[in-house]
mmCIF file as Biopython writes it, N, C-alpha, C and O atoms, coordinates in Angstrom:
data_model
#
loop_
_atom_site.group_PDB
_atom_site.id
_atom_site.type_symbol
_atom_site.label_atom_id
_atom_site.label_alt_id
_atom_site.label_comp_id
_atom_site.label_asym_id
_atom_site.label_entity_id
_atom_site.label_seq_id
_atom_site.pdbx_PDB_ins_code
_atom_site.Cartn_x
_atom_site.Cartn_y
_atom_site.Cartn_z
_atom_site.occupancy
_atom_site.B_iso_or_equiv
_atom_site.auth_seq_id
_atom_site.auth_asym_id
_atom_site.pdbx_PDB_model_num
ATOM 1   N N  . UNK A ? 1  ? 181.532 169.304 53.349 1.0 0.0 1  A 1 
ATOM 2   C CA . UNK A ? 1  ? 180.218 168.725 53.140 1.0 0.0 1  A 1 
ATOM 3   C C  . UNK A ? 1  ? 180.248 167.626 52.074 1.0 0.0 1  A 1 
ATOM 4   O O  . UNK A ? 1  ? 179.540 166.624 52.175 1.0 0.0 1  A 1 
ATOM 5   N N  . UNK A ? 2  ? 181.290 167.887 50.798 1.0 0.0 2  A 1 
ATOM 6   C CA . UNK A ? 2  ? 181.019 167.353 49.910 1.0 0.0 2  A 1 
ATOM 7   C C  . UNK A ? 2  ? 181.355 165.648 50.609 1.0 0.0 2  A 1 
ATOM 8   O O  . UNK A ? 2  ? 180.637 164.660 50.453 1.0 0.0 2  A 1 
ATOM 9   N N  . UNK A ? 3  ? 182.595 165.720 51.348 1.0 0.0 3  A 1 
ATOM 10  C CA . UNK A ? 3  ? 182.854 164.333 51.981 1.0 0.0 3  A 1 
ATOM 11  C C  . UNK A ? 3  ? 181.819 163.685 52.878 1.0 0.0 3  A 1 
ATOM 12  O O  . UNK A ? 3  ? 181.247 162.637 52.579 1.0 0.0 3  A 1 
ATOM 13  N N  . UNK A ? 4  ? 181.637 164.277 53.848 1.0 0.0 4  A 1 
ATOM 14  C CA . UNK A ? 4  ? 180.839 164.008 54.731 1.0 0.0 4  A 1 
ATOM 15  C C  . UNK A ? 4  ? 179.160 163.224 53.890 1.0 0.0 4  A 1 
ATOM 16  O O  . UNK A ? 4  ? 178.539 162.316 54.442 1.0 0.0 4  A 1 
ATOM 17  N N  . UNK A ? 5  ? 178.740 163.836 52.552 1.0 0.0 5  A 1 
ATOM 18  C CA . UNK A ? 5  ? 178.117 163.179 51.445 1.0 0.0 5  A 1 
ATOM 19  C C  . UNK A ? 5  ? 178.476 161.789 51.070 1.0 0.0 5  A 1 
ATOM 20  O O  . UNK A ? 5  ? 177.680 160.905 50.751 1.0 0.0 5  A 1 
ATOM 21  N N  . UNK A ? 6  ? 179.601 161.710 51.135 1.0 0.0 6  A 1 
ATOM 22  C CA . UNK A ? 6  ? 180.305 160.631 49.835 1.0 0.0 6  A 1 
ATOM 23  C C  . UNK A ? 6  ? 180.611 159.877 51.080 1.0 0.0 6  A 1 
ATOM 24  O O  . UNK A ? 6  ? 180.862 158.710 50.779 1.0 0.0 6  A 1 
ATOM 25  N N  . UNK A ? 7  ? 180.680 160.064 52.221 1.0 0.0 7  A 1 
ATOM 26  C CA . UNK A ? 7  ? 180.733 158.979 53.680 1.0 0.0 7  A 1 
ATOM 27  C C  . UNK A ? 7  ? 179.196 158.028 53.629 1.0 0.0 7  A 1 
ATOM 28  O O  . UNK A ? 7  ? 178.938 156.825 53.575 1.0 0.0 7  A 1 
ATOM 29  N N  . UNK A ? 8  ? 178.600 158.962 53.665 1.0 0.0 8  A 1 
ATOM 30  C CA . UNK A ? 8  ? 176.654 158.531 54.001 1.0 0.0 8  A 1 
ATOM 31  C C  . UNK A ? 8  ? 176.678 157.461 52.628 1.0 0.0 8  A 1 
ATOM 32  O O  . UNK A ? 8  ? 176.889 156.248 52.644 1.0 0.0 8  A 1 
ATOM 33  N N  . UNK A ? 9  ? 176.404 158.298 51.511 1.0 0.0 9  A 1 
ATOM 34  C CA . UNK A ? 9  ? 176.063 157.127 50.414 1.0 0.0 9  A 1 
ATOM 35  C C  . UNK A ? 9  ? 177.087 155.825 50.233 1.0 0.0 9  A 1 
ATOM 36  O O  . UNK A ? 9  ? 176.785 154.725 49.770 1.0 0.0 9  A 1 
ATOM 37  N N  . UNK A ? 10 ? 178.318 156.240 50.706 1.0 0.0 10 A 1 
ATOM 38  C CA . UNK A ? 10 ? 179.185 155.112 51.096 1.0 0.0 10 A 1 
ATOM 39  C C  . UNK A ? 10 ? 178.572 153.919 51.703 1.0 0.0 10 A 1 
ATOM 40  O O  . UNK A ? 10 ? 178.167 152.905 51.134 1.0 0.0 10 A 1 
ATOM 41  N N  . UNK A ? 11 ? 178.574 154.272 53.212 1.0 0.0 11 A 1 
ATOM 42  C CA . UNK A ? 11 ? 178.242 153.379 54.230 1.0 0.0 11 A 1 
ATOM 43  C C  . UNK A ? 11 ? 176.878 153.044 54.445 1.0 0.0 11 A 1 
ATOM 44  O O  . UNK A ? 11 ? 176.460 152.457 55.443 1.0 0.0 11 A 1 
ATOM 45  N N  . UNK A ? 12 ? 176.123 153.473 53.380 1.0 0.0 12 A 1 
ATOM 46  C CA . UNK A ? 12 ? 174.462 153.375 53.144 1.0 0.0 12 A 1 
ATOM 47  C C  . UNK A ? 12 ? 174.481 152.263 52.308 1.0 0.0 12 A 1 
ATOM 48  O O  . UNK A ? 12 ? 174.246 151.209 52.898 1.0 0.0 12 A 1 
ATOM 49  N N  . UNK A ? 13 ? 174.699 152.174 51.053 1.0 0.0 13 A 1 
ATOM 50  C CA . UNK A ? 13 ? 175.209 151.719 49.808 1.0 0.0 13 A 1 
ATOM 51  C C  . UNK A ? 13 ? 174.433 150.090 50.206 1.0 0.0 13 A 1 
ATOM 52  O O  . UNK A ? 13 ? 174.395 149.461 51.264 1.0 0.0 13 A 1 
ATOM 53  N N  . UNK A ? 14 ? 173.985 149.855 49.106 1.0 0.0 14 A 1 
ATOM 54  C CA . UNK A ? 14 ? 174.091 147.986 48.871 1.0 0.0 14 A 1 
ATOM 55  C C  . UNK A ? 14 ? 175.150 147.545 47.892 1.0 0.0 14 A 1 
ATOM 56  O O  . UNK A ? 14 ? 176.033 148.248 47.402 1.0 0.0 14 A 1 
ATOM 57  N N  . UNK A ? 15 ? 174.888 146.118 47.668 1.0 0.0 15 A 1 
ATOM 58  C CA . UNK A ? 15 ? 175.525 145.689 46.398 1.0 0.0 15 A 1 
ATOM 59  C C  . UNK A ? 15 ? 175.576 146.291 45.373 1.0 0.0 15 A 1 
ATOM 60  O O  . UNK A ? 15 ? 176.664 146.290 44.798 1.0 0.0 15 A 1 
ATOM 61  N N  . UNK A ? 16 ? 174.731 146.837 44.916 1.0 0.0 16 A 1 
ATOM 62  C CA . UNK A ? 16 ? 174.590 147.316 43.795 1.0 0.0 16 A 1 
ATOM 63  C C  . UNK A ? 16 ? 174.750 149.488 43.800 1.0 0.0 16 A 1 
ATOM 64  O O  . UNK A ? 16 ? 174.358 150.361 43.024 1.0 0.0 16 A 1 
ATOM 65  N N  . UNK A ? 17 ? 175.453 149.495 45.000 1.0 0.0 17 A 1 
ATOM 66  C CA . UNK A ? 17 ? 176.085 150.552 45.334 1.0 0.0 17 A 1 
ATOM 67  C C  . UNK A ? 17 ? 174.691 151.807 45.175 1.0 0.0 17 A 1 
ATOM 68  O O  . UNK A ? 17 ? 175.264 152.894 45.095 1.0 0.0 17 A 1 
ATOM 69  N N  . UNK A ? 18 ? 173.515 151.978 45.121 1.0 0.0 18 A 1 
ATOM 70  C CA . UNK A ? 18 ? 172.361 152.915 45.448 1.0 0.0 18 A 1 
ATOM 71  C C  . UNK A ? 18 ? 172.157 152.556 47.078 1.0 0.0 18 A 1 
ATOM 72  O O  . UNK A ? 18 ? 172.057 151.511 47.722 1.0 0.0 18 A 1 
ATOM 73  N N  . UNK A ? 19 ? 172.149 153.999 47.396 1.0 0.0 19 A 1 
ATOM 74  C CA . UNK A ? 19 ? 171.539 153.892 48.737 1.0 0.0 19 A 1 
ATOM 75  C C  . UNK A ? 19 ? 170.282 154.536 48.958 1.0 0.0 19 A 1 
ATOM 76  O O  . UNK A ? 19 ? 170.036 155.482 48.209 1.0 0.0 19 A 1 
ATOM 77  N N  . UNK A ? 20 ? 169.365 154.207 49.890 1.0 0.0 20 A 1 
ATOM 78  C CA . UNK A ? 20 ? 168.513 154.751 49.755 1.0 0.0 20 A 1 
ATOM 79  C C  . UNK A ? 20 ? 168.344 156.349 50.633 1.0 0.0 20 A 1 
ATOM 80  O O  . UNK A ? 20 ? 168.472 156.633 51.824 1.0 0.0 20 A 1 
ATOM 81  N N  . UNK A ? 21 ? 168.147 156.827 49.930 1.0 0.0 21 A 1 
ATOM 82  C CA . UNK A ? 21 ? 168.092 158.682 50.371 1.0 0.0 21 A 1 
ATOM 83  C C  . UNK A ? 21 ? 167.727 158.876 51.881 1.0 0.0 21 A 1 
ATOM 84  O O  . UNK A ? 21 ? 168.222 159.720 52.628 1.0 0.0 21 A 1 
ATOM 85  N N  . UNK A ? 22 ? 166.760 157.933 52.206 1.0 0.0 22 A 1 
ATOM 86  C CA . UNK A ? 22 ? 166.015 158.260 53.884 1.0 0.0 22 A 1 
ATOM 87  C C  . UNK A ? 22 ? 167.152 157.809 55.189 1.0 0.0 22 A 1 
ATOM 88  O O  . UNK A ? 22 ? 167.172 158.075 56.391 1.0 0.0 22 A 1 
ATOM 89  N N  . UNK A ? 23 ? 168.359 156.728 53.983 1.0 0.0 23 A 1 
ATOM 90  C CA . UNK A ? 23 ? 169.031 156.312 55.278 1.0 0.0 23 A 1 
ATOM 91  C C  . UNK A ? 23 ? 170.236 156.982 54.980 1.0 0.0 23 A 1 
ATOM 92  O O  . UNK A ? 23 ? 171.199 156.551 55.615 1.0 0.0 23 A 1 
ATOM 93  N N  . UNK A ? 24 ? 170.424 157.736 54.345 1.0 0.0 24 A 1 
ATOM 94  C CA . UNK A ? 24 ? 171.463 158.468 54.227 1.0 0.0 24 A 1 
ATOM 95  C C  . UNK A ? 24 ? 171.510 159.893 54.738 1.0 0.0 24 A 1 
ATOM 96  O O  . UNK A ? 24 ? 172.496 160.541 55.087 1.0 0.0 24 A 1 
ATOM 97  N N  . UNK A ? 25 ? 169.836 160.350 54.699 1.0 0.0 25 A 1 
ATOM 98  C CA . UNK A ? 25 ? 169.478 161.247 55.618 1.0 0.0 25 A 1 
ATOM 99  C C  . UNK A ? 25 ? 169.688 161.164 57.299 1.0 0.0 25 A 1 
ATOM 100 O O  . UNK A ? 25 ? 170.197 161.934 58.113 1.0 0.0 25 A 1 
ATOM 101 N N  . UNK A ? 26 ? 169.020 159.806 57.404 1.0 0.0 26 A 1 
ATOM 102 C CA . UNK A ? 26 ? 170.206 159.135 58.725 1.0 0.0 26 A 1 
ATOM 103 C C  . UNK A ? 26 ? 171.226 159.581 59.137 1.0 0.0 26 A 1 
ATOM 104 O O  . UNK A ? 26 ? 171.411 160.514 59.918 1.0 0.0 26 A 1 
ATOM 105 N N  . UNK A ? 27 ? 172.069 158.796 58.520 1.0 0.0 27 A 1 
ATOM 106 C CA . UNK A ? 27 ? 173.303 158.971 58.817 1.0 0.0 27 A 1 
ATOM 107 C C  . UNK A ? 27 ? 174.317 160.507 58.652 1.0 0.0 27 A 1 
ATOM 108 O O  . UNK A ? 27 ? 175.409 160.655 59.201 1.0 0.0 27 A 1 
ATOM 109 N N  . UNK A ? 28 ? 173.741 161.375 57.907 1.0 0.0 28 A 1 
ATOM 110 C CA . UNK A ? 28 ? 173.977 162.253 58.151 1.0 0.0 28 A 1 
ATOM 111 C C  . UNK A ? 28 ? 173.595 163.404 59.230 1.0 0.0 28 A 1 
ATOM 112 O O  . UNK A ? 28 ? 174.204 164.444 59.481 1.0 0.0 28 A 1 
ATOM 113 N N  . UNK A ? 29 ? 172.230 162.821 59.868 1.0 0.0 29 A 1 
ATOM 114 C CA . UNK A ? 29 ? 171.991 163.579 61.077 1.0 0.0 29 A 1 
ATOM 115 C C  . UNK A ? 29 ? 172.531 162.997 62.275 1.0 0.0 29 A 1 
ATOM 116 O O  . UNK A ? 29 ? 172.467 163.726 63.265 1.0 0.0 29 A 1 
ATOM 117 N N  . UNK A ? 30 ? 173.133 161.674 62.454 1.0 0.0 30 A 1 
ATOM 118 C CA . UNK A ? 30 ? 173.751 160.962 63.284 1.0 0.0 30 A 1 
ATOM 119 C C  . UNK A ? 30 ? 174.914 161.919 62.980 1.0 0.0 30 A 1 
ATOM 120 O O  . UNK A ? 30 ? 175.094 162.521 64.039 1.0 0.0 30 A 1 
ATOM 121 N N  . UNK A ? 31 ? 175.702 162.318 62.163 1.0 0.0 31 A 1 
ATOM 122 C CA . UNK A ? 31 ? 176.876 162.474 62.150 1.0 0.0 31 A 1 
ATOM 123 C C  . UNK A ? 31 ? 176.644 164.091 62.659 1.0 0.0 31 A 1 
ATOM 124 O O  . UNK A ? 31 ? 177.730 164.652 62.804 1.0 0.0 31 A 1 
ATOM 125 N N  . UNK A ? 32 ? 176.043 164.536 62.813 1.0 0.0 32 A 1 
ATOM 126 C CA . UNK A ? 32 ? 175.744 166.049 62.766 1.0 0.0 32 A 1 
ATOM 127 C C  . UNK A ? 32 ? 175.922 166.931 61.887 1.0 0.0 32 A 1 
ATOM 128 O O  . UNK A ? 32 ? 176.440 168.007 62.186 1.0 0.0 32 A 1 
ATOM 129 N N  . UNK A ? 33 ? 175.466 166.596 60.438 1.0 0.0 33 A 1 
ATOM 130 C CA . UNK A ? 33 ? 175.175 166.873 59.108 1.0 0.0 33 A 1 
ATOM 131 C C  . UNK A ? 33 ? 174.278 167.698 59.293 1.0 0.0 33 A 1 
ATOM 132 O O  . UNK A ? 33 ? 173.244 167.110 59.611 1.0 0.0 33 A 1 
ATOM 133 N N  . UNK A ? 34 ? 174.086 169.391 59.230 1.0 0.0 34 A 1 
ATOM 134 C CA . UNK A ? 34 ? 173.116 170.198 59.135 1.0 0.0 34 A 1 
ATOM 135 C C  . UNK A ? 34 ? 172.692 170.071 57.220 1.0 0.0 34 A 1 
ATOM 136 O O  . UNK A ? 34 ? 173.691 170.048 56.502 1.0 0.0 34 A 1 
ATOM 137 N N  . UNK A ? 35 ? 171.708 170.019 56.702 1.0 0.0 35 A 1 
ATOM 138 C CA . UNK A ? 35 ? 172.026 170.192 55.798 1.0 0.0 35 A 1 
ATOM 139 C C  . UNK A ? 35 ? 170.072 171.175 54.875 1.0 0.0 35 A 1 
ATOM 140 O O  . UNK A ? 35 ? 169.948 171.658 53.750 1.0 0.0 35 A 1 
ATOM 141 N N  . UNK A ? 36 ? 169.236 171.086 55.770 1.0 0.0 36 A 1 
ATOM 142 C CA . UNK A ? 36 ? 167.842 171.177 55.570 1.0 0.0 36 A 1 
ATOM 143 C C  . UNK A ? 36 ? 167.689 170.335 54.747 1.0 0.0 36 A 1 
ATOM 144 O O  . UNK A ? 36 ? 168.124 169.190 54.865 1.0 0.0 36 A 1 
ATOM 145 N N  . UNK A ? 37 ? 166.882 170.870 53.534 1.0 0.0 37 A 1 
ATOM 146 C CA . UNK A ? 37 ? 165.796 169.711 52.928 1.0 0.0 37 A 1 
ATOM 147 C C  . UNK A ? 37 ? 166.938 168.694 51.982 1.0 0.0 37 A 1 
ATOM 148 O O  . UNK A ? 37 ? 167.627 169.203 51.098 1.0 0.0 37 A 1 
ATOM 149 N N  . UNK A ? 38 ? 167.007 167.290 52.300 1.0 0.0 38 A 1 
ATOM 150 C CA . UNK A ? 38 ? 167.430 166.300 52.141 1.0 0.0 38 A 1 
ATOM 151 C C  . UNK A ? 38 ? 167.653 166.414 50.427 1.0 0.0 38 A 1 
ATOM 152 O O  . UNK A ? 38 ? 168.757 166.596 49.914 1.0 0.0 38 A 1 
ATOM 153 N N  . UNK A ? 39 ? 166.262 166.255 49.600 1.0 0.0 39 A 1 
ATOM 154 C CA . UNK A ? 39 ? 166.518 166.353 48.238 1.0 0.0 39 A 1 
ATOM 155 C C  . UNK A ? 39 ? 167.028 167.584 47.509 1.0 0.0 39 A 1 
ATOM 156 O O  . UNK A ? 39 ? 167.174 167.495 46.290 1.0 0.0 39 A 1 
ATOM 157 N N  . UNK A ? 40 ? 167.257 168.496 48.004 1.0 0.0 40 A 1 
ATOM 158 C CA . UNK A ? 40 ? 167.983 169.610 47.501 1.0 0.0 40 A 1 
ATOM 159 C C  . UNK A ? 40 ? 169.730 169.687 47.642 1.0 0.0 40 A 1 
ATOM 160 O O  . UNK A ? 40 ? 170.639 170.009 46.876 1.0 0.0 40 A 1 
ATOM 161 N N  . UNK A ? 41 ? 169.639 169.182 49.129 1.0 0.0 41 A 1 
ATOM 162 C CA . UNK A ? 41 ? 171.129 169.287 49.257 1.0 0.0 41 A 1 
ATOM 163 C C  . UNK A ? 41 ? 171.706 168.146 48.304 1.0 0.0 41 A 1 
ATOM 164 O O  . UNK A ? 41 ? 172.504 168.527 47.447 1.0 0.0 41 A 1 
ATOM 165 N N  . UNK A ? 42 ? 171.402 166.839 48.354 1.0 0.0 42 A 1 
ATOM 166 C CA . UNK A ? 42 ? 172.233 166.190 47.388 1.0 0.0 42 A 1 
ATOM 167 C C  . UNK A ? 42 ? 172.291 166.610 46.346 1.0 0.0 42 A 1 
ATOM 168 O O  . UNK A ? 42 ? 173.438 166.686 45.905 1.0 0.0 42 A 1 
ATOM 169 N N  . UNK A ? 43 ? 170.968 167.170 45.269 1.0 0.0 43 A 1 
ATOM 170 C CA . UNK A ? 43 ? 170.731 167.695 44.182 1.0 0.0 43 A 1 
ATOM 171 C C  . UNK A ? 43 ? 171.921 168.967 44.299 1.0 0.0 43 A 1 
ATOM 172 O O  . UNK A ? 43 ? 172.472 168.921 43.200 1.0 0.0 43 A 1 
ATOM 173 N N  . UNK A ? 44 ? 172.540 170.014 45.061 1.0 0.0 44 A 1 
ATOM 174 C CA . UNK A ? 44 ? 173.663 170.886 44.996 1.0 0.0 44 A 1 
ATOM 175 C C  . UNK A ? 44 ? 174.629 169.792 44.679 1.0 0.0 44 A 1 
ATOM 176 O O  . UNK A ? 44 ? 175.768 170.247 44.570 1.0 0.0 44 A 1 
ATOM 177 N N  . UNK A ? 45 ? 174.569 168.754 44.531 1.0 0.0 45 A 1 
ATOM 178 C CA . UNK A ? 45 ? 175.827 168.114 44.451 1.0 0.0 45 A 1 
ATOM 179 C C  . UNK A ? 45 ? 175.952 167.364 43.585 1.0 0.0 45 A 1 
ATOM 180 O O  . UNK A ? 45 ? 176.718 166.426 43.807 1.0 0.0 45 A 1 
ATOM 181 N N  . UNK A ? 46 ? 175.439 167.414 42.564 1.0 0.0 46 A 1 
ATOM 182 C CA . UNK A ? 46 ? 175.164 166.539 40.999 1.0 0.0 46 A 1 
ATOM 183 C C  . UNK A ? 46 ? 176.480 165.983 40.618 1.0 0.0 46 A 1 
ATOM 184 O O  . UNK A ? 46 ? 176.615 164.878 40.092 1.0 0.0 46 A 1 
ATOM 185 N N  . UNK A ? 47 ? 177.852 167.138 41.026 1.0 0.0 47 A 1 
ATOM 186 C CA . UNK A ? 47 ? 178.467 166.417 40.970 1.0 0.0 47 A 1 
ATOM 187 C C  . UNK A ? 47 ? 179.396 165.224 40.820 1.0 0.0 47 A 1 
ATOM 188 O O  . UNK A ? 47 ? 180.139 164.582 40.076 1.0 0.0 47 A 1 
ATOM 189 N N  . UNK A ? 48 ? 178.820 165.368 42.110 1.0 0.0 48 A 1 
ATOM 190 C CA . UNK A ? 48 ? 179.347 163.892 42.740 1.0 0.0 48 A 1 
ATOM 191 C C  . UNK A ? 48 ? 178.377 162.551 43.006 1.0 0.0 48 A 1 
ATOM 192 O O  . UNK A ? 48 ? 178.737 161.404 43.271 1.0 0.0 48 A 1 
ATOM 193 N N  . UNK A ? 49 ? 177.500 162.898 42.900 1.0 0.0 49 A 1 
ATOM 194 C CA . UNK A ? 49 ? 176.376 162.158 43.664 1.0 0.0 49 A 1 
ATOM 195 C C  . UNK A ? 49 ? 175.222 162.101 42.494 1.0 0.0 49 A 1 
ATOM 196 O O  . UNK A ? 49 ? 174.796 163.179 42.080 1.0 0.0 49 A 1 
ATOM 197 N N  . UNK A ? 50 ? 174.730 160.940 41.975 1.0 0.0 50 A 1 
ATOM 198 C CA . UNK A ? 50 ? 173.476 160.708 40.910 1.0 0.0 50 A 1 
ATOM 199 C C  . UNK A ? 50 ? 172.711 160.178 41.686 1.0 0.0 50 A 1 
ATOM 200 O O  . UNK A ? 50 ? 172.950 159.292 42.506 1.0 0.0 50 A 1 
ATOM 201 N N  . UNK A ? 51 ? 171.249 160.980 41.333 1.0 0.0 51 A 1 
ATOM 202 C CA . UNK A ? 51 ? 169.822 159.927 42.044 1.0 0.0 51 A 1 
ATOM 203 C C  . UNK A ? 51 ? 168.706 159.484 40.914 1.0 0.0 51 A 1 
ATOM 204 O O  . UNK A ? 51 ? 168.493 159.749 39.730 1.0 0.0 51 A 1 
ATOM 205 N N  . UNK A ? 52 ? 168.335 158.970 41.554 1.0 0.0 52 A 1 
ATOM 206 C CA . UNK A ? 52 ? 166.964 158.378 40.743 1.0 0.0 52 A 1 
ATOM 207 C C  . UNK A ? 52 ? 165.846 157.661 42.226 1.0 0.0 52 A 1 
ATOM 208 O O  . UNK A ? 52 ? 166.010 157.216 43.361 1.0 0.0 52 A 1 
ATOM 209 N N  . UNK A ? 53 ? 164.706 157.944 41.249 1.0 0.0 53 A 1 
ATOM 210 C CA . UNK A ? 53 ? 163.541 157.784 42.080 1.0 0.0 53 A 1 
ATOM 211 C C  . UNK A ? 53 ? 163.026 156.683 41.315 1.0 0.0 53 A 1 
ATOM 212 O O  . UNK A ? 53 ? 162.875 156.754 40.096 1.0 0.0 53 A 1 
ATOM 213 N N  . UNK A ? 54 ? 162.590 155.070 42.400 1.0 0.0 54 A 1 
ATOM 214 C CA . UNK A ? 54 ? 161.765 153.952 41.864 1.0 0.0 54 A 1 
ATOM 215 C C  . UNK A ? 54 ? 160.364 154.070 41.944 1.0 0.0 54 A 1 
ATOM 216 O O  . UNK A ? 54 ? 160.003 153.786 43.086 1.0 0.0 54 A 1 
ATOM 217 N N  . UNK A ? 55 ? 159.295 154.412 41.107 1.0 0.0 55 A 1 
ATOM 218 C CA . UNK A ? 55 ? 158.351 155.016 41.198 1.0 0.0 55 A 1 
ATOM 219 C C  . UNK A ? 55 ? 157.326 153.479 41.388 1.0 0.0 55 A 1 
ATOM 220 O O  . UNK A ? 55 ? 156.131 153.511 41.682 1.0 0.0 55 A 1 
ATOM 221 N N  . UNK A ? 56 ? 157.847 152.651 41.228 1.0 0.0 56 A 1 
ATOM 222 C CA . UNK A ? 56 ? 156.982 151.053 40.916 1.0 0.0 56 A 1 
ATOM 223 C C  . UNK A ? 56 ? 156.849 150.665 42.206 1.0 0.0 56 A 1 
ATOM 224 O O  . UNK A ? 56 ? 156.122 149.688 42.390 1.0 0.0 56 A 1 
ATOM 225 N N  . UNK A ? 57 ? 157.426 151.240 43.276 1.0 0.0 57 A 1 
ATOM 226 C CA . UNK A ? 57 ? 156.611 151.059 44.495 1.0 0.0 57 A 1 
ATOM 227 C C  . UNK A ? 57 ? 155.945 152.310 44.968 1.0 0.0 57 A 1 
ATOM 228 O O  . UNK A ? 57 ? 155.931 153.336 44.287 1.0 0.0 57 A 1 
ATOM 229 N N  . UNK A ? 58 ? 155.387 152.207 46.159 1.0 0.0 58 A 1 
ATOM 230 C CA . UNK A ? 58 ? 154.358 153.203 46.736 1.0 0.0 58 A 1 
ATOM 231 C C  . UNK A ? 58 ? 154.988 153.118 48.552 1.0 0.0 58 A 1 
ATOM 232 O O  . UNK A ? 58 ? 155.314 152.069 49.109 1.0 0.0 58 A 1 
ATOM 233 N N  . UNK A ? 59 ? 155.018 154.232 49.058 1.0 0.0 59 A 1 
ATOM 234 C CA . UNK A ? 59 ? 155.535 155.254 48.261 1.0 0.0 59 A 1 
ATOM 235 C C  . UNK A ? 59 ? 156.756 155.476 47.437 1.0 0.0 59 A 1 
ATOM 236 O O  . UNK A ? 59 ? 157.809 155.091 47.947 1.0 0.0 59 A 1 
ATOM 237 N N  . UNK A ? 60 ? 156.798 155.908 46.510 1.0 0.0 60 A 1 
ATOM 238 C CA . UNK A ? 60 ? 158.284 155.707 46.067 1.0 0.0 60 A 1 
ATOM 239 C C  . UNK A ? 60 ? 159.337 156.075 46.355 1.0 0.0 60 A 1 
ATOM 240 O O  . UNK A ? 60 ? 159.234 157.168 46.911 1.0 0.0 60 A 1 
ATOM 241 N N  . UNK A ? 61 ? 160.566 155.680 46.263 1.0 0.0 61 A 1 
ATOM 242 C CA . UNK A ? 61 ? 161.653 155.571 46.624 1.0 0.0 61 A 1 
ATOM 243 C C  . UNK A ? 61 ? 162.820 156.503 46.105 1.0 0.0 61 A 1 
ATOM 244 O O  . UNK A ? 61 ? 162.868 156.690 44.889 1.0 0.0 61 A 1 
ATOM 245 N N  . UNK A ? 62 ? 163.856 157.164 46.991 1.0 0.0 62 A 1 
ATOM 246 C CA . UNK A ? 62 ? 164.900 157.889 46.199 1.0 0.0 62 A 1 
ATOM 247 C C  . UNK A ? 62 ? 165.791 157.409 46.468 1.0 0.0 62 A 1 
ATOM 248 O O  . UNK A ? 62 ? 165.850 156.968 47.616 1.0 0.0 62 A 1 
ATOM 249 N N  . UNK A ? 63 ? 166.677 157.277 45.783 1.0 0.0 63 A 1 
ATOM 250 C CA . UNK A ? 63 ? 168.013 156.093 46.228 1.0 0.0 63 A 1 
ATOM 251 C C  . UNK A ? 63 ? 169.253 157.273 45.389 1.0 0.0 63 A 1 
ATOM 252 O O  . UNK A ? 63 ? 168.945 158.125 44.555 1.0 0.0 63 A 1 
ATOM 253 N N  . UNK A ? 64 ? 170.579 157.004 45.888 1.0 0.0 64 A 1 
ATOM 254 C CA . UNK A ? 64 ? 171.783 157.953 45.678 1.0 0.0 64 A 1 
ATOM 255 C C  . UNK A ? 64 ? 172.951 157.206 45.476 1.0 0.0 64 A 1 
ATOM 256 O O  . UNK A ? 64 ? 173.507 156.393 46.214 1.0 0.0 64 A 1 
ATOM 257 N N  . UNK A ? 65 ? 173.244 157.632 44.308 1.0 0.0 65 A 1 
ATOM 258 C CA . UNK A ? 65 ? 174.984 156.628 44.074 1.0 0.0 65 A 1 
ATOM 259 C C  . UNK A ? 65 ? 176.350 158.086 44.063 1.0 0.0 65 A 1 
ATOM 260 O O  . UNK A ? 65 ? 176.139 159.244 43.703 1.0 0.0 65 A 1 
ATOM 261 N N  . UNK A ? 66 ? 177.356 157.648 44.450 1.0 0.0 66 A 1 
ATOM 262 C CA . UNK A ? 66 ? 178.601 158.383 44.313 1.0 0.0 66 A 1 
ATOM 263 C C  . UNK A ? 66 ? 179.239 157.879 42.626 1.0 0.0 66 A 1 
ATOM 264 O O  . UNK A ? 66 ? 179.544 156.792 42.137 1.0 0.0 66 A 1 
ATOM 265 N N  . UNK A ? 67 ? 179.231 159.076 42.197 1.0 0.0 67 A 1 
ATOM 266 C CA . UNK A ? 67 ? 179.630 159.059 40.631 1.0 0.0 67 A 1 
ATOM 267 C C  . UNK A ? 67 ? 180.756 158.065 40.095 1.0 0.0 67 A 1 
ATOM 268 O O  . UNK A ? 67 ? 181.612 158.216 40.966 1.0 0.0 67 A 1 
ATOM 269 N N  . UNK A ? 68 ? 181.003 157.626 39.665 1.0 0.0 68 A 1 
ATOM 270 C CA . UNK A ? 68 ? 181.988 156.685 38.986 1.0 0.0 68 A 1 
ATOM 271 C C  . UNK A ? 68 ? 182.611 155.373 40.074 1.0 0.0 68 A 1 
ATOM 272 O O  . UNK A ? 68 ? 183.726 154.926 40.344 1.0 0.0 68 A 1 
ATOM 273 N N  . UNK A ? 69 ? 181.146 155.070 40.502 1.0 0.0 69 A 1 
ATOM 274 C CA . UNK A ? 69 ? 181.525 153.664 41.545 1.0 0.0 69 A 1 
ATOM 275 C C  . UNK A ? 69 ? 180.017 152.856 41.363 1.0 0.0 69 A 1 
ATOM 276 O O  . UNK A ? 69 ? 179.274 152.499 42.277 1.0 0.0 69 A 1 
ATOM 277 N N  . UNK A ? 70 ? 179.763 152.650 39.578 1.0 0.0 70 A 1 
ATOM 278 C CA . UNK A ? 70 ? 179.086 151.648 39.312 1.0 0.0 70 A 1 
ATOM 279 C C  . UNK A ? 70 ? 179.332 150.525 39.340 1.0 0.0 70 A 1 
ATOM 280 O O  . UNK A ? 70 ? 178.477 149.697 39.024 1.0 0.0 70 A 1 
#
C-alpha cells in the first residue's frame, strides 16, 4: 500500500511536487486501490506522505507531498 501511495502522489504531483488529494484519490481507484475514507488512509501514513489543506479557497483544498522530495 505504502507504494502504491507514493505512485499516486508521484504521478499526481505538480511542479512544486503537492498533489491534490481528490486526484490522487483517482488514481488510486483507477489502479484498484481499496483504501475507504481517502483522508484517513493517507493520514495512516504520516510517514511518508505530508498534507496540508489551502483554506483561501472555497471549497478548500487538500493537497499531499511524499516526504523528502521538496
Amino acid at each position: 500500500m505504502e507504494n502504491a501511495l507514493i505512485n499516486a502522489v508521484t504521478n499526481c504531483s505538480r511542479e512544486d511536487g503537492w498533489s491534490n488529494l481528490a486526484e490522487v484519490g483517482a488514481y488510486l481507484r483507477k489502479h484498484n486501490v481499496r483504501y475507504g475514507k481517502l483522508s484517513k488512509f493517507v493520514a495512516s501514513y504520516a510517514h511518508i506522505v505530508e498534507t496540508r489543506i489551502d483554506n483561501e479557497i472555497q471549497p478548500p483544498v487538500a493537497y499531499a507531498r511524499v516526504l523528502g522530495r521538496e
